[in-house]
N, CA, C and O atoms as a Maestro MAE file, in Angstrom:
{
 s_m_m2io_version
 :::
 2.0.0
}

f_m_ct {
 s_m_title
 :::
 protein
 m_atom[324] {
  # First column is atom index #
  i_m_mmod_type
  r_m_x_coord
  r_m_y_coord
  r_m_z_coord
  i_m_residue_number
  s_m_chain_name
  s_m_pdb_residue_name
  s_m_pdb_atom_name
  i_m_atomic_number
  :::
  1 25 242.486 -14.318 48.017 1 A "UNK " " N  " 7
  2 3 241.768 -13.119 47.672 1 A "UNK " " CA " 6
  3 2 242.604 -12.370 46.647 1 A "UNK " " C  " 6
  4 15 243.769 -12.231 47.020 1 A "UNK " " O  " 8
  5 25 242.319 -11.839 45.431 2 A "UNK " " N  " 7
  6 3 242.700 -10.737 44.609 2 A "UNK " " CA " 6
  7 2 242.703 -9.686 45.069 2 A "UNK " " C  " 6
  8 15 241.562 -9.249 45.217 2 A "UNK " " O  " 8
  9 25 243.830 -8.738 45.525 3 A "UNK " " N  " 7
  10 3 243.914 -7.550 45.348 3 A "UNK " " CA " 6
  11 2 243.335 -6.472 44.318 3 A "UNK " " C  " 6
  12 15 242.832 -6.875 43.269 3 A "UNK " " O  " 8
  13 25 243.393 -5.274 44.569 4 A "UNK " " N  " 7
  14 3 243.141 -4.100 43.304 4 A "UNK " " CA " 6
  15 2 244.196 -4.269 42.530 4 A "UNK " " C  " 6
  16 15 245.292 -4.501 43.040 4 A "UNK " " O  " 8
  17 25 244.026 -4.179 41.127 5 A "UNK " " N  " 7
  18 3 245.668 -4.161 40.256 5 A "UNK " " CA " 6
  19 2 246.099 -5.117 40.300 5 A "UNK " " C  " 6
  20 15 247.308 -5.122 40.069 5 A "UNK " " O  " 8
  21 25 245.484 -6.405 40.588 6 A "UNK " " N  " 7
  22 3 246.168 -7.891 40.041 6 A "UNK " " CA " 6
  23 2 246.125 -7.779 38.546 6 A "UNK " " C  " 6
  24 15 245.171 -7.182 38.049 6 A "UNK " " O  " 8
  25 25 247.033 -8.277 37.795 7 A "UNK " " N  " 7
  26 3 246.900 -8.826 36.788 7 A "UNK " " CA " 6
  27 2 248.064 -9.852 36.462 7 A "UNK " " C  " 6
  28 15 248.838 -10.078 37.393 7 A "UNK " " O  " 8
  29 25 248.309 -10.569 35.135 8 A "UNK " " N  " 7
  30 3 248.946 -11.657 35.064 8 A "UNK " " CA " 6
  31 2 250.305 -11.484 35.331 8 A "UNK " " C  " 6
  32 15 250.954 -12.387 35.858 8 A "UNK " " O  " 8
  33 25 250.935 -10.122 34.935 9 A "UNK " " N  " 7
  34 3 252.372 -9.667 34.981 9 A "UNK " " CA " 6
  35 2 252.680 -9.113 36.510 9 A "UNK " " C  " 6
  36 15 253.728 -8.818 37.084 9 A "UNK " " O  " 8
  37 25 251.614 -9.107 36.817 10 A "UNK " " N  " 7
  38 3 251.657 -8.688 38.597 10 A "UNK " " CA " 6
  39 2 250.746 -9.165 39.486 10 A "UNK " " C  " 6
  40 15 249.839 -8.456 39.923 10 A "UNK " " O  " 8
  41 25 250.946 -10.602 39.874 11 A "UNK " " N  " 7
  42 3 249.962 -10.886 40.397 11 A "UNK " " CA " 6
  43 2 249.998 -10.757 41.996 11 A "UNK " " C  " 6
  44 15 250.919 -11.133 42.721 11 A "UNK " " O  " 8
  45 25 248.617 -10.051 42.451 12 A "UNK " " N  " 7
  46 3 248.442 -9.962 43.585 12 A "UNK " " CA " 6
  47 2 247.028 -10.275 44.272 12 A "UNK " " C  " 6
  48 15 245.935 -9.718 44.381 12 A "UNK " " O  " 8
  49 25 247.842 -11.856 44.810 13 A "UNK " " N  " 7
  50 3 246.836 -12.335 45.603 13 A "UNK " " CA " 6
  51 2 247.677 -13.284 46.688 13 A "UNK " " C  " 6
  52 15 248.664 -14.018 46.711 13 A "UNK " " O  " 8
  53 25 246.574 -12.753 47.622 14 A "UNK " " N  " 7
  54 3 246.771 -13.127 49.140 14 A "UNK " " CA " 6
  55 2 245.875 -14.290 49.575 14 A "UNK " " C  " 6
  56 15 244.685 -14.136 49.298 14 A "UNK " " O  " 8
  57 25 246.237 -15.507 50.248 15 A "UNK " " N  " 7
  58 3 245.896 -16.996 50.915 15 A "UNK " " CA " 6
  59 2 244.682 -16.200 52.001 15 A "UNK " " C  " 6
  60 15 245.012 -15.538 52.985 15 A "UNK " " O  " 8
  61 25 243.459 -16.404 51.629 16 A "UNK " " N  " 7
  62 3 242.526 -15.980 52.474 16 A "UNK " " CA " 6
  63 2 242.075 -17.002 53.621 16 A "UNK " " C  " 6
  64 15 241.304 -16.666 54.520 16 A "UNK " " O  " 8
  65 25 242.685 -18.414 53.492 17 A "UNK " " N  " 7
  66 3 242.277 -19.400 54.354 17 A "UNK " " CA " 6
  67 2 242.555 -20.570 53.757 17 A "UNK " " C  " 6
  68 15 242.313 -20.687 52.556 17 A "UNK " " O  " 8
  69 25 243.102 -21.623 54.482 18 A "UNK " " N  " 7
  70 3 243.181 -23.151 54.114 18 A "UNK " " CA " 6
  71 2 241.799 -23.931 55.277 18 A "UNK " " C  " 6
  72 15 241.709 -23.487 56.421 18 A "UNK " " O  " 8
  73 25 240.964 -24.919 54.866 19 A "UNK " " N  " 7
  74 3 240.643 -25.712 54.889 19 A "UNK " " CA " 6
  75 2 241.091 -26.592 55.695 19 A "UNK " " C  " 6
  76 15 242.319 -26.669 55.732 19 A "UNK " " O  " 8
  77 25 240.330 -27.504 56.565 20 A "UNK " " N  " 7
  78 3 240.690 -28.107 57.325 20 A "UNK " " CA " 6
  79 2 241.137 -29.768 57.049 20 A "UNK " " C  " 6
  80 15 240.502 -30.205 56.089 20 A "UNK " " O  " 8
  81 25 241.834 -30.530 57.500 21 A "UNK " " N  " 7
  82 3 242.385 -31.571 56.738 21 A "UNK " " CA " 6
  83 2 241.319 -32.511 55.956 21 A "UNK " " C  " 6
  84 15 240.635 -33.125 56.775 21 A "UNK " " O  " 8
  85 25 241.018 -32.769 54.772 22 A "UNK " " N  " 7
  86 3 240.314 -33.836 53.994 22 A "UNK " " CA " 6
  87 2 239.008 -32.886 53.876 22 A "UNK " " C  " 6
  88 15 237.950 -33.493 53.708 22 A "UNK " " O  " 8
  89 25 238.954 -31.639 53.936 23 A "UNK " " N  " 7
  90 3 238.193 -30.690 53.404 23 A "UNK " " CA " 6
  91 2 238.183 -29.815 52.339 23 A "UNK " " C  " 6
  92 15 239.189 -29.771 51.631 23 A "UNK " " O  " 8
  93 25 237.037 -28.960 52.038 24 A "UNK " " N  " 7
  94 3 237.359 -28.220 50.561 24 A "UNK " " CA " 6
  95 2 236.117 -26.833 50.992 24 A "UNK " " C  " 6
  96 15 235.026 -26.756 51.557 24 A "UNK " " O  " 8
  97 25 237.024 -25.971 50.371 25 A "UNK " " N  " 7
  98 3 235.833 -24.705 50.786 25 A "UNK " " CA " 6
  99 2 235.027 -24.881 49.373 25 A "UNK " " C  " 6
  100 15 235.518 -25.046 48.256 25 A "UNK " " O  " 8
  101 25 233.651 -24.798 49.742 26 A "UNK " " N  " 7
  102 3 232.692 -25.079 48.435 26 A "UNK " " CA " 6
  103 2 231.698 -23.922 47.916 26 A "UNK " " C  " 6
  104 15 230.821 -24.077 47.065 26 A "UNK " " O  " 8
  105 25 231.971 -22.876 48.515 27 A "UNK " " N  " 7
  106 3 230.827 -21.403 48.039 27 A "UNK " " CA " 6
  107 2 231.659 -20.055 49.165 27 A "UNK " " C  " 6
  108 15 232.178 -20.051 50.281 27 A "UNK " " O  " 8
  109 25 231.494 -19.441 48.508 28 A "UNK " " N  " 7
  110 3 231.744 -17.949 48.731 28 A "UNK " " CA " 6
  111 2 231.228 -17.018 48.700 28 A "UNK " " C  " 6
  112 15 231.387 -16.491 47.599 28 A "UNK " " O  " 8
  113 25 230.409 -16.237 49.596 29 A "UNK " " N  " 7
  114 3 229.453 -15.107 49.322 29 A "UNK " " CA " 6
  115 2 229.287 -14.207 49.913 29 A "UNK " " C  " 6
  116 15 228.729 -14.389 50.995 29 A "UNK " " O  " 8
  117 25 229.654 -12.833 49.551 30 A "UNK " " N  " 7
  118 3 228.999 -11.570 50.358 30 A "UNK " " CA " 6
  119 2 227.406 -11.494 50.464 30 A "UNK " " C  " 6
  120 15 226.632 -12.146 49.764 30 A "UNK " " O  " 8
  121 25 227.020 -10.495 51.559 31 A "UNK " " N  " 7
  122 3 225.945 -9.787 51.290 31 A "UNK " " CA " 6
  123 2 225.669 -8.863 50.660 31 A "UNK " " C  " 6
  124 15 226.633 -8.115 50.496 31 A "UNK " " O  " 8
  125 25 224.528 -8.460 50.086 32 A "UNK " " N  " 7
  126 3 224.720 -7.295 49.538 32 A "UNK " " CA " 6
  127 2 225.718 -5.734 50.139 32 A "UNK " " C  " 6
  128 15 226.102 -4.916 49.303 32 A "UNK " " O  " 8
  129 25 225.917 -5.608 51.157 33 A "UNK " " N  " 7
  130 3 225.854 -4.573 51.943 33 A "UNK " " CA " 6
  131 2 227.762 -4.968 52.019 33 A "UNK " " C  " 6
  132 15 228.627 -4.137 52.298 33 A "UNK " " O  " 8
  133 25 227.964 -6.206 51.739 34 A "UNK " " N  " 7
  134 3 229.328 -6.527 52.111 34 A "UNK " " CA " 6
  135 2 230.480 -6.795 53.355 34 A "UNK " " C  " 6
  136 15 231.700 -6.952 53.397 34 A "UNK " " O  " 8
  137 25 228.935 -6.736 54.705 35 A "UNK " " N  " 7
  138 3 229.623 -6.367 55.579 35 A "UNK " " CA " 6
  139 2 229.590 -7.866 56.412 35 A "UNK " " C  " 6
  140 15 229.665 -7.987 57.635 35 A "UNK " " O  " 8
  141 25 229.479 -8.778 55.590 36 A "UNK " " N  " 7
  142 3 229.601 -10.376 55.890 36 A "UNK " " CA " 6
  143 2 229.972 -11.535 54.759 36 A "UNK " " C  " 6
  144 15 229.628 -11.303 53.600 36 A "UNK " " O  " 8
  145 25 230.441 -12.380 54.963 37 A "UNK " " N  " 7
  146 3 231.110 -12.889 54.500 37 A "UNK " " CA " 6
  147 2 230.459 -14.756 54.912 37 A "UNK " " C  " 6
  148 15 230.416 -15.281 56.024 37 A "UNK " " O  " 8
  149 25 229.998 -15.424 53.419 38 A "UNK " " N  " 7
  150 3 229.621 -16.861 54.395 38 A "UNK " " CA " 6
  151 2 230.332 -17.626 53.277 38 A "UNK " " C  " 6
  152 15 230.335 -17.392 52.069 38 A "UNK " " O  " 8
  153 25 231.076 -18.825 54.135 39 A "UNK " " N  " 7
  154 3 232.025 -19.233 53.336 39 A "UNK " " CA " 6
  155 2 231.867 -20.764 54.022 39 A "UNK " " C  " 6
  156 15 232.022 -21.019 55.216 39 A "UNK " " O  " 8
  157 25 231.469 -21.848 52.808 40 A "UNK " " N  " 7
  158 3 230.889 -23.314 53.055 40 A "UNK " " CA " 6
  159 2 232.335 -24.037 53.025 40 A "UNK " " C  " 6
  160 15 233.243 -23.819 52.222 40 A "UNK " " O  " 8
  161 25 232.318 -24.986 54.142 41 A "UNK " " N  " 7
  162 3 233.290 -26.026 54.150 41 A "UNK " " CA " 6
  163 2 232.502 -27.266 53.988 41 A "UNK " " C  " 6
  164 15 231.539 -27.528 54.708 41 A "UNK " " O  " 8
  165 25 233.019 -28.197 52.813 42 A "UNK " " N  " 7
  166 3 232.597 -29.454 52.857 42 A "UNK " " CA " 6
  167 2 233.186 -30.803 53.328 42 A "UNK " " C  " 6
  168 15 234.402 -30.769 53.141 42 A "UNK " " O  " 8
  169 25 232.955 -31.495 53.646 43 A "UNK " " N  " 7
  170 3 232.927 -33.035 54.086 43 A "UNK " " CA " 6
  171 2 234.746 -33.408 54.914 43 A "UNK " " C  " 6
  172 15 235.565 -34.267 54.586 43 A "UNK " " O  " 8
  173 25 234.823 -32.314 56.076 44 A "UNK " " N  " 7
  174 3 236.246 -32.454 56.773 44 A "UNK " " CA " 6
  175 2 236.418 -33.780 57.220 44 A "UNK " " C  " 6
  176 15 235.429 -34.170 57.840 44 A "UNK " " O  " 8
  177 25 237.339 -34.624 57.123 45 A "UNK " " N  " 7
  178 3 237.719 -36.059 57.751 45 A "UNK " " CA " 6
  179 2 236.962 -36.142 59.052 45 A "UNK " " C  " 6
  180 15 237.137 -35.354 59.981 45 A "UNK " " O  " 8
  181 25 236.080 -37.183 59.062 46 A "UNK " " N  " 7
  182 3 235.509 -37.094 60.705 46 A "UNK " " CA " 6
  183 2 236.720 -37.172 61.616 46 A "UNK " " C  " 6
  184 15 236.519 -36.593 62.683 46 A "UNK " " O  " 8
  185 25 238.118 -37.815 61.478 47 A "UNK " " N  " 7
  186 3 238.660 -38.306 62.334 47 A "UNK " " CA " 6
  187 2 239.978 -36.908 62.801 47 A "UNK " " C  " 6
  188 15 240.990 -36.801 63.495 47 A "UNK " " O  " 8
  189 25 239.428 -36.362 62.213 48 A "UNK " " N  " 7
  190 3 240.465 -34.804 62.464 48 A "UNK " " CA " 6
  191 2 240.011 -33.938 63.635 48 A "UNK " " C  " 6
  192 15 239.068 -33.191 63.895 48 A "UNK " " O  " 8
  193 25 241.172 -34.408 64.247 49 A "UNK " " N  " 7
  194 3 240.929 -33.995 65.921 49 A "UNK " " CA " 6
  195 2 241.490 -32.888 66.187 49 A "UNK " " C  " 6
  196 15 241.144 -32.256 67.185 49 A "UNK " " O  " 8
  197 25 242.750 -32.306 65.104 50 A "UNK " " N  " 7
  198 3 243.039 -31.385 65.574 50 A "UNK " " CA " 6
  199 2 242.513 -30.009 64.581 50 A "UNK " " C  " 6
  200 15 243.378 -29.475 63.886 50 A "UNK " " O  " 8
  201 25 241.417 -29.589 64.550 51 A "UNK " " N  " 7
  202 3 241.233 -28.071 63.664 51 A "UNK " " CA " 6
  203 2 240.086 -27.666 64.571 51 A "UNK " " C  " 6
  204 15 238.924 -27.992 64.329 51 A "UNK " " O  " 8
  205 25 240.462 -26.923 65.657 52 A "UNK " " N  " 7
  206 3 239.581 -26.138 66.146 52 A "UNK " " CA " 6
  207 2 239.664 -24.858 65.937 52 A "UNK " " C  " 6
  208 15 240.774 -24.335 65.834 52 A "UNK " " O  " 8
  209 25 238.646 -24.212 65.849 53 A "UNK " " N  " 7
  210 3 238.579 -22.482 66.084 53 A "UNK " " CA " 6
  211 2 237.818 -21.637 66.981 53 A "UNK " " C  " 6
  212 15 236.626 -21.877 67.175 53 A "UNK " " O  " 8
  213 25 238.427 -20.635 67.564 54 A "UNK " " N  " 7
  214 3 237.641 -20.330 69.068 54 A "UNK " " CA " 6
  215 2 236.337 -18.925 68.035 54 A "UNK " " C  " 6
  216 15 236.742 -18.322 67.041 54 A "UNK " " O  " 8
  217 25 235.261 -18.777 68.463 55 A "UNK " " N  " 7
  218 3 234.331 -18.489 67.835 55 A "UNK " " CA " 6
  219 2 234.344 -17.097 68.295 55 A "UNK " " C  " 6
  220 15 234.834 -16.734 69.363 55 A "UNK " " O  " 8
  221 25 233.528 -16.001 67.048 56 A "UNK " " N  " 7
  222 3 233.047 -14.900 68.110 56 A "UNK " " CA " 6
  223 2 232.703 -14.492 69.791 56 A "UNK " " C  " 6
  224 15 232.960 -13.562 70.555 56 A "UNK " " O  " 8
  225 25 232.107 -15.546 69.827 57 A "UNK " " N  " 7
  226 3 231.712 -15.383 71.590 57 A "UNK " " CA " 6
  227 2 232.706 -16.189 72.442 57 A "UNK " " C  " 6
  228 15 232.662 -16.172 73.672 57 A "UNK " " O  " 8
  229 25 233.712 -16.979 71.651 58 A "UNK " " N  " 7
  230 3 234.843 -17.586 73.126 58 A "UNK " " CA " 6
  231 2 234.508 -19.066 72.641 58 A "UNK " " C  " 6
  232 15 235.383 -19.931 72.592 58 A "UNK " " O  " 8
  233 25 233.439 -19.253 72.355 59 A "UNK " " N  " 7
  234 3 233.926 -21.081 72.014 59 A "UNK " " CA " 6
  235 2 234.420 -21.871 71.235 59 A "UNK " " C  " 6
  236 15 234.431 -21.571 70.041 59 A "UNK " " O  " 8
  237 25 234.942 -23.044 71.650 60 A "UNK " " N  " 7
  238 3 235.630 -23.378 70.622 60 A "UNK " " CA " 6
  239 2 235.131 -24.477 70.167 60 A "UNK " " C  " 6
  240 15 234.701 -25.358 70.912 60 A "UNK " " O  " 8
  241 25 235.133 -24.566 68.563 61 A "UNK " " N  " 7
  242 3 234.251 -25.197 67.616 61 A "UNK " " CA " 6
  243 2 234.899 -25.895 66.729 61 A "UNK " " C  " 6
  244 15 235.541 -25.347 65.833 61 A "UNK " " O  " 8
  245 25 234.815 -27.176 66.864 62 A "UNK " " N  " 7
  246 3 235.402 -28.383 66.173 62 A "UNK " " CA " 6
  247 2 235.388 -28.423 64.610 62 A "UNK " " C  " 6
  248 15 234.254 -28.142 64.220 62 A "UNK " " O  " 8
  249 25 236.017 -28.605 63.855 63 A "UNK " " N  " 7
  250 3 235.664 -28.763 62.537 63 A "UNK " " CA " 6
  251 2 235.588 -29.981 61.846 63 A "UNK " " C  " 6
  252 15 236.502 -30.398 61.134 63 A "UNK " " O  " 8
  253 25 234.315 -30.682 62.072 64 A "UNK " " N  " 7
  254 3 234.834 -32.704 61.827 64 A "UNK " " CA " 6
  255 2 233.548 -33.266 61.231 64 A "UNK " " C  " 6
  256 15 233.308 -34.473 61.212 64 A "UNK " " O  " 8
  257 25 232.565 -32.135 60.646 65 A "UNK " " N  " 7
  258 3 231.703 -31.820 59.948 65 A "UNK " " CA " 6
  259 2 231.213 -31.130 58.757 65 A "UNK " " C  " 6
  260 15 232.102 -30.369 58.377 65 A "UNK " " O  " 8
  261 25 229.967 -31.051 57.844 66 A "UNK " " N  " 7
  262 3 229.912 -29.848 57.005 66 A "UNK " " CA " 6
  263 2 229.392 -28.574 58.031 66 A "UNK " " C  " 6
  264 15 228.568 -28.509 58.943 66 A "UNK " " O  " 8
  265 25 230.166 -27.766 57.491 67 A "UNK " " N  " 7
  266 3 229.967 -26.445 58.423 67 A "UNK " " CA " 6
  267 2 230.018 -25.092 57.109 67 A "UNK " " C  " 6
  268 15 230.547 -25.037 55.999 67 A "UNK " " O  " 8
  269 25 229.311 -24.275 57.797 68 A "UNK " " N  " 7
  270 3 229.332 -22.769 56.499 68 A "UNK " " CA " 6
  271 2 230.006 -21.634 58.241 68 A "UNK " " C  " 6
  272 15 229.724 -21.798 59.428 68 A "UNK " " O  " 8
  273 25 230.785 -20.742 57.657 69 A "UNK " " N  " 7
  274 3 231.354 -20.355 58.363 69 A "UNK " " CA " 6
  275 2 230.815 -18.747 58.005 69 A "UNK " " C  " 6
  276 15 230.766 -18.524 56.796 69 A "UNK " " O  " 8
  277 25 230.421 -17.647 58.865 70 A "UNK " " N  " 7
  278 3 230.216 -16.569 58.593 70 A "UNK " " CA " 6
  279 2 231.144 -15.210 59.016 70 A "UNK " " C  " 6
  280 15 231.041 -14.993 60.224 70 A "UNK " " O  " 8
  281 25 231.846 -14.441 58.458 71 A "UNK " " N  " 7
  282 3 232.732 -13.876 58.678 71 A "UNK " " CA " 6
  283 2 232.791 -12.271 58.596 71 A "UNK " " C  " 6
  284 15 232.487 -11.691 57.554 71 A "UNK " " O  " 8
  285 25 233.110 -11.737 59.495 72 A "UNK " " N  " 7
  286 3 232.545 -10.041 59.565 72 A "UNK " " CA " 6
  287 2 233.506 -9.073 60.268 72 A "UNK " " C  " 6
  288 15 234.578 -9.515 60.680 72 A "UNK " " O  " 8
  289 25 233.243 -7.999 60.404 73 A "UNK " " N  " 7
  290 3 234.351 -7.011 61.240 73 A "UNK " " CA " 6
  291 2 234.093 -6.994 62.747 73 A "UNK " " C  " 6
  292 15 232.956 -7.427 62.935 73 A "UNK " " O  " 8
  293 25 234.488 -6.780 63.501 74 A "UNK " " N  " 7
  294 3 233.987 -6.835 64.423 74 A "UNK " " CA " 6
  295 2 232.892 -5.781 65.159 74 A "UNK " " C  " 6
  296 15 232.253 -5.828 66.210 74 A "UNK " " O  " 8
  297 25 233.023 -4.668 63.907 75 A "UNK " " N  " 7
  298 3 231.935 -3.806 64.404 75 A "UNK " " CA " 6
  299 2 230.845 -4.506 64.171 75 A "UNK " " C  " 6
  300 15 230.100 -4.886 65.075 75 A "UNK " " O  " 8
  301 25 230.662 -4.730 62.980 76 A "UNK " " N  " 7
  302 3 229.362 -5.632 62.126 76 A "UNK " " CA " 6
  303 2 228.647 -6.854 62.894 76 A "UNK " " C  " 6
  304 15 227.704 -7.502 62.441 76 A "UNK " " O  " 8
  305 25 229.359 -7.074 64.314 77 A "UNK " " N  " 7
  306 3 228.761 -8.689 64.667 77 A "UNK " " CA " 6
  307 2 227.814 -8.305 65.960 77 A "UNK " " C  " 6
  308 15 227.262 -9.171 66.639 77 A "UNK " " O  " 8
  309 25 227.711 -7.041 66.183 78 A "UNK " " N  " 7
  310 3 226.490 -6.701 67.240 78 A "UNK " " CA " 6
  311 2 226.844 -6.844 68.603 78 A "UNK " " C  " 6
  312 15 228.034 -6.529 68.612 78 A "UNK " " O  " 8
  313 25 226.584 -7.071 69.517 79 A "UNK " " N  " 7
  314 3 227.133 -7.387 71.290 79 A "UNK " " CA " 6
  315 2 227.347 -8.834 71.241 79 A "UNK " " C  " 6
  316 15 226.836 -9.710 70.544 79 A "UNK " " O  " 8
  317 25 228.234 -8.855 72.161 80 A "UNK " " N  " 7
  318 3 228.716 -10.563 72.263 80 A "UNK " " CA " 6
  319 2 229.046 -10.129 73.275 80 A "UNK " " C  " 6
  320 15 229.708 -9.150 73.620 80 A "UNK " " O  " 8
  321 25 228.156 -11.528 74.144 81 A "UNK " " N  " 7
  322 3 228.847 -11.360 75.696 81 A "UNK " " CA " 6
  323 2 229.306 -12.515 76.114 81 A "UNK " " C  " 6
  324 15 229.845 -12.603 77.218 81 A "UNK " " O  " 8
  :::
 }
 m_bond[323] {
  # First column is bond index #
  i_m_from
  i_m_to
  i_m_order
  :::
  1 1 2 1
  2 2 3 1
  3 3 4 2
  4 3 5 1
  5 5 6 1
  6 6 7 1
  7 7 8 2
  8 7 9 1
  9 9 10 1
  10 10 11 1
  11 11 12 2
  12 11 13 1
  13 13 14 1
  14 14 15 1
  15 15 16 2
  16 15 17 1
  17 17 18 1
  18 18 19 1
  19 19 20 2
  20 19 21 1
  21 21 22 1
  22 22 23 1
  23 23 24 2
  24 23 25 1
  25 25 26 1
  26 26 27 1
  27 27 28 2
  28 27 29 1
  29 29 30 1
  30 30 31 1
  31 31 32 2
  32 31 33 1
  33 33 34 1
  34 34 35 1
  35 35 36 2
  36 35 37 1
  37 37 38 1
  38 38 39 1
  39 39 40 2
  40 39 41 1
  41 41 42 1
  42 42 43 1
  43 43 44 2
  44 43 45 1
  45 45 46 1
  46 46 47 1
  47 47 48 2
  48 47 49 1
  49 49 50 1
  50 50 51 1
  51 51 52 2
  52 51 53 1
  53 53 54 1
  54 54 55 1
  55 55 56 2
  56 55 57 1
  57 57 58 1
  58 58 59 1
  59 59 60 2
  60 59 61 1
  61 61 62 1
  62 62 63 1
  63 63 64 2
  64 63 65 1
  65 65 66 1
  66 66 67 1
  67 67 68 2
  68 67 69 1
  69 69 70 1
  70 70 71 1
  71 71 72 2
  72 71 73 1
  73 73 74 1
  74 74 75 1
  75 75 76 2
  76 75 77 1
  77 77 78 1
  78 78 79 1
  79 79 80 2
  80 79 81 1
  81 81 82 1
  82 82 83 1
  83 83 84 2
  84 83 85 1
  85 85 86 1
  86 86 87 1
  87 87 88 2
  88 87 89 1
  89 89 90 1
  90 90 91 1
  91 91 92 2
  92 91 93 1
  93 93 94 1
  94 94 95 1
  95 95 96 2
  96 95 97 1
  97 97 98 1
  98 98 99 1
  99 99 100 2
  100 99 101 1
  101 101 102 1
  102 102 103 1
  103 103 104 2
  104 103 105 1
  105 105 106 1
  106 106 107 1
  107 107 108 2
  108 107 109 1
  109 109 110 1
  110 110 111 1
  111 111 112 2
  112 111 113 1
  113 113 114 1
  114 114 115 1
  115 115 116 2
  116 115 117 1
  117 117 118 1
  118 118 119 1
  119 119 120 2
  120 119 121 1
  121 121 122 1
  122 122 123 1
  123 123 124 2
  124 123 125 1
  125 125 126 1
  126 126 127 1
  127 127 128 2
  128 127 129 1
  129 129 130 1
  130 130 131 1
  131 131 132 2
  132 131 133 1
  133 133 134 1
  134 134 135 1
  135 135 136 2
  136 135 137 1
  137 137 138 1
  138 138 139 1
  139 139 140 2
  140 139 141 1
  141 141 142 1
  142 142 143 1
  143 143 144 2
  144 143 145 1
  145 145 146 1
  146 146 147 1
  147 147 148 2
  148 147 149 1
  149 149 150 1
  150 150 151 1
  151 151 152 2
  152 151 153 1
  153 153 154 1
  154 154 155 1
  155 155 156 2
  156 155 157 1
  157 157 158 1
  158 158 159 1
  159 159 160 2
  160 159 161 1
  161 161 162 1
  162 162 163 1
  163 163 164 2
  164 163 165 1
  165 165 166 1
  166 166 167 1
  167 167 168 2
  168 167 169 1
  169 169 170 1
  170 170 171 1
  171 171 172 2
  172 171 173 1
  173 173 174 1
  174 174 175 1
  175 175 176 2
  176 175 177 1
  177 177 178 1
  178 178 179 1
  179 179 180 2
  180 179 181 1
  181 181 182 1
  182 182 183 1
  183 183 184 2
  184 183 185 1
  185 185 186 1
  186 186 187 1
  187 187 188 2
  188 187 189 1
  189 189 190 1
  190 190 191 1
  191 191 192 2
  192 191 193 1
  193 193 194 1
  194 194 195 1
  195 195 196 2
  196 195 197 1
  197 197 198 1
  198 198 199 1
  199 199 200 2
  200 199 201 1
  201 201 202 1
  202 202 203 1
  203 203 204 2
  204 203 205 1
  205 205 206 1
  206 206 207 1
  207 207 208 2
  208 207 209 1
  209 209 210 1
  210 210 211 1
  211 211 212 2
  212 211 213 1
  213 213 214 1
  214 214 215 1
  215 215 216 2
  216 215 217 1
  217 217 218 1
  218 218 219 1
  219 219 220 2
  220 219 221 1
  221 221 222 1
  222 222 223 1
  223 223 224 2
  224 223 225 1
  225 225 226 1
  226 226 227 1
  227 227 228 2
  228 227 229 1
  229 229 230 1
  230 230 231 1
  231 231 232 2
  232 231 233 1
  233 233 234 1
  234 234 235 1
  235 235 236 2
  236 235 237 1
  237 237 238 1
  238 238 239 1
  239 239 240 2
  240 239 241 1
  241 241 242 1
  242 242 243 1
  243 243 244 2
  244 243 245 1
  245 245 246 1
  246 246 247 1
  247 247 248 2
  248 247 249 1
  249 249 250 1
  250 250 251 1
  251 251 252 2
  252 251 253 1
  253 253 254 1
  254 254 255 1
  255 255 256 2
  256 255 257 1
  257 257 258 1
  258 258 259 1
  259 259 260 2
  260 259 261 1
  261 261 262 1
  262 262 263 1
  263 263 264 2
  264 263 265 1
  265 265 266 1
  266 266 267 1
  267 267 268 2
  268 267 269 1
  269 269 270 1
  270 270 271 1
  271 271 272 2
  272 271 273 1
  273 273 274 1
  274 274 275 1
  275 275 276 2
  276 275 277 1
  277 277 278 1
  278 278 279 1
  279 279 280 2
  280 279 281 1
  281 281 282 1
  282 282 283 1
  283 283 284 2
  284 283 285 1
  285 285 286 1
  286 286 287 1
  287 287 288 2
  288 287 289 1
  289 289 290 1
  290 290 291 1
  291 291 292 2
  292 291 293 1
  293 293 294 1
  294 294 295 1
  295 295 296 2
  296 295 297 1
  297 297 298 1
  298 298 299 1
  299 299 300 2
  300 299 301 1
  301 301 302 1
  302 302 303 1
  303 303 304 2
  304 303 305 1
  305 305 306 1
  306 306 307 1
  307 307 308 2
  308 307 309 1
  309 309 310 1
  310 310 311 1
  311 311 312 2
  312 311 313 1
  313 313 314 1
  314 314 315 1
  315 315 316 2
  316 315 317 1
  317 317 318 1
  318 318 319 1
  319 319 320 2
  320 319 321 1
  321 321 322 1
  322 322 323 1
  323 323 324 2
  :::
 }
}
């Protein structure tokens, strides 16, 4: 991610996420409103056993597929029970 006030003599940018092994993030997009975030992973090694992530609601979700990932504040994601 680019910071405010990046430029070439000062660059400021921060690693917003790596990819899971033999994967590639392929699109990036707000909503208008900005208060979500959907971000496409393509074609992860089927045989990659280890990249899980535990989800908004507690589960945990394999990454050994194409998957689009949606990303928000936690006010923004409504009740989760």
């Amino acid at each position: 991610m680019i910071e405010e006030g990046h430029t070439q003599e000062n660059p400021r940018v921060k690693l917003f996420g790596i990819a899971p092994l033999g994967a590639e993030p392929t699109g990036i997009i707000f909503t208008p409103d900005f208060k979500y975030l959907f971000l496409s992973i393509q074609g992860p090694d089927a045989t990659n056993n280890m990249t899980e992530q535990i989800d908004a609601a507690g589960n945990s979700i394999k990454f050994d597929n194409h998957v689009s990932l949606v990303l928000a504040l936690k006010e923004n994601l409504g009740i989760i029970e």
